[in-house]
Structures are given as C-alpha cells and as structure tokens.
DOKE-242182 format. One line per 4 residues: their letters; for each residue x, y, z of C-alpha. Coordinates in steps of 0.05 Angstrom, whole numbers, plus 5000, padded with zeros to 4 digits. Example, Ala and Ser with C-alpha at 12.3 -4.5 7.8 and 13.67 -1.06 7.14 Angstrom:
BEGIN
as> 5246,4910,5156 | 5273,4979,5143
END
This chain:
BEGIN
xxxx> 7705,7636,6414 | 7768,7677,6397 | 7751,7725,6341 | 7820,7735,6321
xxxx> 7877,7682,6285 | 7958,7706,6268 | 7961,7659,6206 | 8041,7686,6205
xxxx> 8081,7732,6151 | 8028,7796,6166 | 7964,7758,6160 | 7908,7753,6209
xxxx> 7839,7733,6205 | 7779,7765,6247 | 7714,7733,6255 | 7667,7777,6242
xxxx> 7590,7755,6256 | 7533,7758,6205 | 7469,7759,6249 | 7415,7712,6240
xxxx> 7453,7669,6190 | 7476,7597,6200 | 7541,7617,6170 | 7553,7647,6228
xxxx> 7614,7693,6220 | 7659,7716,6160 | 7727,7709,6159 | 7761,7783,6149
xxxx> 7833,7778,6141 | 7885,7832,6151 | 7949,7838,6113 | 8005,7882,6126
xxxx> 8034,7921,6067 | 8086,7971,6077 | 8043,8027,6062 | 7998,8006,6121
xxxx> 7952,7955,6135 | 7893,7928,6088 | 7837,7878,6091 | 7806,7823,6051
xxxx> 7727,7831,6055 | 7696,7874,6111 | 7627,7836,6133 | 7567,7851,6151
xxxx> 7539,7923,6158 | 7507,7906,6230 | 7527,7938,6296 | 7553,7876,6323
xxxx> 7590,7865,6263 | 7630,7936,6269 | 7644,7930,6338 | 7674,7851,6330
xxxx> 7710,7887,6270 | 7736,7937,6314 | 7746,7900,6371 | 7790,7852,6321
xxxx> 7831,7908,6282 | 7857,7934,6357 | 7877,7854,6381 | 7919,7855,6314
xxxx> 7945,7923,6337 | 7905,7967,6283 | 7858,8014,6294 | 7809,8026,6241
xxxx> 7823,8093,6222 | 7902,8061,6190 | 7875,8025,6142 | 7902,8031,6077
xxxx> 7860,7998,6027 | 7799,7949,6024 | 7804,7887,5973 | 7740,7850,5964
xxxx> 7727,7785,5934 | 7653,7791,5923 | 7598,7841,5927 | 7557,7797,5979
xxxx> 7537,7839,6042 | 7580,7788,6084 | 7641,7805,6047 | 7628,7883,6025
xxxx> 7573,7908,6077 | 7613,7938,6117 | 7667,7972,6069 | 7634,8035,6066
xxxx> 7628,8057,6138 | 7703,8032,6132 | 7714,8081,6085 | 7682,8135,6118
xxxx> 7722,8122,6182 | 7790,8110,6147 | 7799,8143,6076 | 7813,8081,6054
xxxx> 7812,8056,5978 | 7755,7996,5954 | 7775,7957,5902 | 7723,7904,5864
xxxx> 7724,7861,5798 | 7691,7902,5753 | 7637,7862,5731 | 7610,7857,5812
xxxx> 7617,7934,5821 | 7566,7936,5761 | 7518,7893,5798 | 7530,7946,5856
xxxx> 7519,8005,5821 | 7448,7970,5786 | 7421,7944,5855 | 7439,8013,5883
xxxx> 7395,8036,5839 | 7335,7989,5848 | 7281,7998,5907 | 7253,7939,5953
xxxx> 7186,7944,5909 | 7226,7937,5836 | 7270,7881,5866 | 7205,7853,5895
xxxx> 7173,7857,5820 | 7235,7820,5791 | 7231,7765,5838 | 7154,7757,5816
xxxx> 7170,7750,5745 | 7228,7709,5755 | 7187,7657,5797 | 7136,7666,5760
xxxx> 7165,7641,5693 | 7196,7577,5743 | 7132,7567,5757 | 7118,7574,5828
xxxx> 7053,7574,5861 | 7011,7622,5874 | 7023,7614,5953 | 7095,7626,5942
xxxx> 7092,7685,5893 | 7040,7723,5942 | 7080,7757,5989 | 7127,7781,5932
xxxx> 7062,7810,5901 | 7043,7842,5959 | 7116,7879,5975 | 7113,7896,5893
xxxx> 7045,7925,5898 | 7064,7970,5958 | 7072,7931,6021 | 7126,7916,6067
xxxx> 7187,7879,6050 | 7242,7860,6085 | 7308,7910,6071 | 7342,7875,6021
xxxx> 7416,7880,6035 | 7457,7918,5990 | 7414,7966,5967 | 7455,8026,5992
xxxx> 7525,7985,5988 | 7589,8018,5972 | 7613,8034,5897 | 7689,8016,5893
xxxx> 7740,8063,5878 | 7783,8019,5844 | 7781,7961,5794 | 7814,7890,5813
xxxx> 7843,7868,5740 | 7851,7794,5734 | 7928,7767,5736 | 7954,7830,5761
xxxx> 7992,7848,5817 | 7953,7886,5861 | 7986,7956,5881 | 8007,7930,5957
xxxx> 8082,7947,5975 | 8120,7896,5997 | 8067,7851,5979 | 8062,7803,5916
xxxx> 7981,7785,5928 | 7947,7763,5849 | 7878,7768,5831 | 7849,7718,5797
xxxx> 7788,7724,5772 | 7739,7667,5800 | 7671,7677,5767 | 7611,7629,5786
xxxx> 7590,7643,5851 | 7583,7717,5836 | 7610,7745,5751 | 7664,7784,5783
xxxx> 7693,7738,5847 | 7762,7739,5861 | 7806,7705,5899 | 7873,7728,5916
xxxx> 7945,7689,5914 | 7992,7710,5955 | 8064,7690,5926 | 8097,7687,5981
xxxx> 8140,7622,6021 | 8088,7602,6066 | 8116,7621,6140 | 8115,7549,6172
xxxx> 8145,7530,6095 | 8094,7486,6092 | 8104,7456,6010 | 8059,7492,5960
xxxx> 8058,7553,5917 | 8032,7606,5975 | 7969,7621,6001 | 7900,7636,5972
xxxx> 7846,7681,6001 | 7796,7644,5972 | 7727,7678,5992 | 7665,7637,5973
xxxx> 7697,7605,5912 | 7723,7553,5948 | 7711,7521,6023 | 7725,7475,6069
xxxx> 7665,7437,6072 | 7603,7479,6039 | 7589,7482,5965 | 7582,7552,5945
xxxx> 7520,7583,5925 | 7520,7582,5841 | 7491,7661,5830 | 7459,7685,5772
xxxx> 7470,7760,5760 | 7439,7783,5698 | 7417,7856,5691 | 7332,7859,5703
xxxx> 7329,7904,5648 | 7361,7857,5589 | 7351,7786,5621 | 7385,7747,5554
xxxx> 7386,7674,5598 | 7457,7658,5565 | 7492,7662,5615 | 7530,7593,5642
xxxx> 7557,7609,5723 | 7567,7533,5728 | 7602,7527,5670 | 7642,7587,5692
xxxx> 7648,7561,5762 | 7671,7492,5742 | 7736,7526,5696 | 7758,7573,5746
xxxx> 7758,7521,5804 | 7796,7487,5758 | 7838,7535,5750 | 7845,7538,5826
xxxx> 7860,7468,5834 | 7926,7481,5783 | 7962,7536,5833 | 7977,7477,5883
xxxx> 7979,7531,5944 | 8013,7500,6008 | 7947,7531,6041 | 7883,7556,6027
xxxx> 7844,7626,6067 | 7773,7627,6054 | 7723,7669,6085 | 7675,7624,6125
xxxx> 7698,7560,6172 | 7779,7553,6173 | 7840,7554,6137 | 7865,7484,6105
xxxx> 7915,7451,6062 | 7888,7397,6017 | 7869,7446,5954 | 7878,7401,5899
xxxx> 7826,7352,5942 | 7784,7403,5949 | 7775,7416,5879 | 7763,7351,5862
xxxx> 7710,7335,5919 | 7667,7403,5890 | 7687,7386,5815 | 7652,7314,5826
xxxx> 7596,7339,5870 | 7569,7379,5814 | 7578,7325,5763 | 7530,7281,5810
xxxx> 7479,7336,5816 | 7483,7345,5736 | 7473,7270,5730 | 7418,7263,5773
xxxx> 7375,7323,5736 | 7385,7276,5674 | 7345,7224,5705 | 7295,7272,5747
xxxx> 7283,7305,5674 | 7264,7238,5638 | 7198,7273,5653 | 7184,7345,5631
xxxx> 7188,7390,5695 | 7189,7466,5705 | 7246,7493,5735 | 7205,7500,5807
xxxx> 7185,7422,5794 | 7260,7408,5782 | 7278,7449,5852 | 7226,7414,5890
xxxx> 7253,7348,5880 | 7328,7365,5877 | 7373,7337,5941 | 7383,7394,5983
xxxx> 7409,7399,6062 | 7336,7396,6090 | 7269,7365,6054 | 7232,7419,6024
xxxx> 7179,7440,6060 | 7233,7455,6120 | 7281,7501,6077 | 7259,7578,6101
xxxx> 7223,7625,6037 | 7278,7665,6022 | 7332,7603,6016 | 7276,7579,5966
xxxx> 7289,7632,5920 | 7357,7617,5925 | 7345,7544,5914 | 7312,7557,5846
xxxx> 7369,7609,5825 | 7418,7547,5837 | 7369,7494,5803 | 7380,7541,5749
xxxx> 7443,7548,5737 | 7452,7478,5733 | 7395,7465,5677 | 7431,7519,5636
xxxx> 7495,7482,5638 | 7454,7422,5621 | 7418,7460,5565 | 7490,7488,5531
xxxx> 7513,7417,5533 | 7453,7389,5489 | 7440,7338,5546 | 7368,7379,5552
xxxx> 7320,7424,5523 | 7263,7462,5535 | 7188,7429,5509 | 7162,7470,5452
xxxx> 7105,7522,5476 | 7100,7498,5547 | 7080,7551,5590 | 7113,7563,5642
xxxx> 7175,7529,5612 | 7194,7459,5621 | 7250,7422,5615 | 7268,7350,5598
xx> 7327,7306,5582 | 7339,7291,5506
END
C-alpha cells in the first residue's frame, strides 16, 4: 500500500504503522512552511514505525534531520511516540495543548507498578471481578506488566494556545482546541483556498477528534493523585465537535483511514450516535447497575467476552464518561451507600 499521499498546496500525508493495532497506521502529515518543513503528529515509537517515517519524509523529498517544528494534536503514543527521537535527530521544536503536556509530564513520572495500582482502584470502585482485577494485582504487587506506552514520552517545548495562529511562515494553520477525546486535543485549520478549490472554509487536520468512520475513544484524564470525578469529556466532546461542524471546511485531514469532505455530516452522524448511546443507558439503568454492570451490557463492536483485557479497561473508561454526562444532566444518580457504586435512571 503506498505510504505516502500529495494532498496539494505543501501537504502530504505518510502512513505510518502502529504494530499490533487494528488501526493499523497513523496518518502523519507534512506541511511546508517557509522556514522549512513541519509535521502534524509523529506515530508510533517502534522501529518499523521510524523507518516508514523515514522512508516517507525522503518520498516527500525531506530528510528527517530538516525538520522545523513538530505540532501534535494529542499526547497518544500514535500521534506523539515518536516526536522525541524526532527531536533528537532534527533540533526540531514540540508543541502540545497545555493541558495534554501535563498528562505527559505526570505519566512520565509514574512507573508500570503505580499505573498498575491506579488501574486496580479504578476497577475496583466499577466493580469488576476479582478475575479481571488479578493480573493488575499481580503487576502492582511486583510482577510483570506489559510497558505501558508513554511512560518515557517527550515533554513539549512549546505550548499550542487555542485560536491562535501558530508561528509557521507563510502558513495561516489555527488551533482549536478540541477537548474530549484527550483535555488538551487539537485540531488544526488551515485557512487556506483549498488547491482543487473545492467549496469550504480550508482544511482541518483533525486527529482523533473527528473520523471518517470510527467514533473516537471518550478519555478520562484526571490526575491519580486528586481524582475529583467532575470532570464531563462527553460533554466537552459533544461542544467542540460542534464547534467543528460550524467551520464548514471544503475538506477534512484526520489521522487514521482517509481524507473526506462531508464535515458538517460528519458531525451530525457522531453528534446523534452519542445521543443513542445516552438514551439507551436510560433504559439499561431502569435497574441499579455498577459502572462494570453498565459496560457489560453496553453495544460495543464485538460481544463481550471477545473484546481483548486491555480494550476492557478502555471500555469502562468510555462507559464512564457517558454516565457522568448522564449524571450532570439529572437524568441519573448514584444509589445512596451502594458499594461499589451504582447507578440508575431517575
């Protein structure tokens, strides 16, 4: 499959793979700015990854070492994992939303045990069964867990600051911020005619705010040490794509599957796809249900028992974030003194 797109006016995309992930690739794009080239997200720190990187830069007629700057949309290791070897190889600048180069610097500063311990807690106040909770246990206690990626990720250098310009020559790119899928995701307009004029207001490097045909991942973020459980990423997610839906861009640039056109349907199709899942909790909660019992029997893209451990956790993080939004709303609340906590409609 070719690795590399010309999307016109300076822009290219490279795919860049992310190993053992159905994903499959992320989409790295390259802009030209007159100060020298830059990209949008970096991928994966993998071997494969750098070399398809590498491999990429040269078909667009870069080598790494010219690069002038690194914006990324998210801290995921798919998007940043690779911006600090960039670094190392170019000089070149990182700049982040501030509030995902704070979950950076606090997971730089955790170990696979303490994340480990978190997770137990965490699940444990869902609550998950014993089963599930015991390999967490084991890693927490001293065993052997899996390298959780990003534990050594790069800090940024620089700060992206919603609505401004970024500091590109030649280029007019805007961040905006896009919280929901991570507190401090960004996407990136770029106000320029679109060169095949196709009608619209520009492009938009969307990251993992807003795709093609996948739903992004709702992420909650809160700092292990002061867990306060206020904060709302659908609610957050559900304004800014919103927001999104308002630039009318003549096309959209995300990072995973392909470039398209139809924004504004987009939107809508996400928008309404999270009103069904927030309808269908208000009948599943007619019963009180933790929030493990409420991830259990959510829809998801497999039954249950087939989704992997580790997309579990993930499950239950989502699950989450949509009770909360339920919960601000006053469509449901938690049962008085049920341990661990359940939730049902009111």
């Amino acid at each position: 499959m070719t690795q590399v797109t010309e999307h016109g006016g300076g822009v290219w995309s490279i795919r860049v793979p992310i190993p053992d992930n159905p994903l499959g690739h992320t989409l790295v794009h390259l802009v030209d700015t007159d100060l020298g080239p830059v990209l949008i997200d970096t991928g994966w720190d993998d071997a494969e990854s750098w070399d398809t990187l590498v491999a990429g830069l040269a078909a667009c007629g870069v080598s790494v070492t010219e690069l002038h700057g690194m914006v990324i949309t998210h801290h995921h290791p798919d998007h940043h994992g690779l911006s600090g070897r960039v670094r190392e190889a170019s000089g070149a600048w990182i700049a982040m939303h501030a509030a995902d180069t704070e979950v950076v610097r606090r997971t730089r500063e955790q170990t696979a045990g303490g994340w480990a311990g978190y997770l137990v807690e965490r699940l444990a106040l869902a609550g998950a069964p014993p089963e599930h909770l015991a390999p967490l246990v084991t890693a927490r206690d001293g065993g052997r867990l899996r390298t959780v990626p990003g534990l050594d990720a790069a800090l940024p250098d620089r700060e992206i600051t919603p609505g401004d310009l970024l500091d590109l020559p030649g280029r007019r790119l805007r961040a905006i911020w896009t919280p929901g899928h991570t507190p401090g995701h960004v996407c990136l307009h770029l106000e320029e005619d679109h060169p095949a004029a196709l009608p619209g207001r520009g492009r938009l490097f969307s990251g993992d705010h807003l795709l093609p045909e996948i739903s992004p991942h709702i992420g909650l973020y809160e700092d292990p040490a002061e867990p306060t459980g206020s904060a709302d990423p659908l609610g957050d997610y559900l304004d800014s794509l919103e927001r999104i839906g308002r630039l009318g861009v003549a096309e959209v640039l995300p990072a995973h599957q392909y470039a398209f056109t139809d924004s504004a349907g987009r939107v809508r199709a996400l928008l309404d796809h999270h009103e069904a899942r927030l309808r269908d909790l208000l009948v599943l909660l007619a019963e009180p249900l933790t929030l493990w019992q409420t991830t259990e029997r959510m829809e998801w893209n497999r039954p249950w028992d087939r989704i992997p451990y580790g997309s579990k956790n993930i499950a239950v993080s989502e699950a989450e974030a949509h009770l909360r939004r339920l919960v601000k709303l006053g469509h449901v609340e938690t049962v008085p003194g049920s341990d661990p906590v359940r939730y049902q409609t009111v």
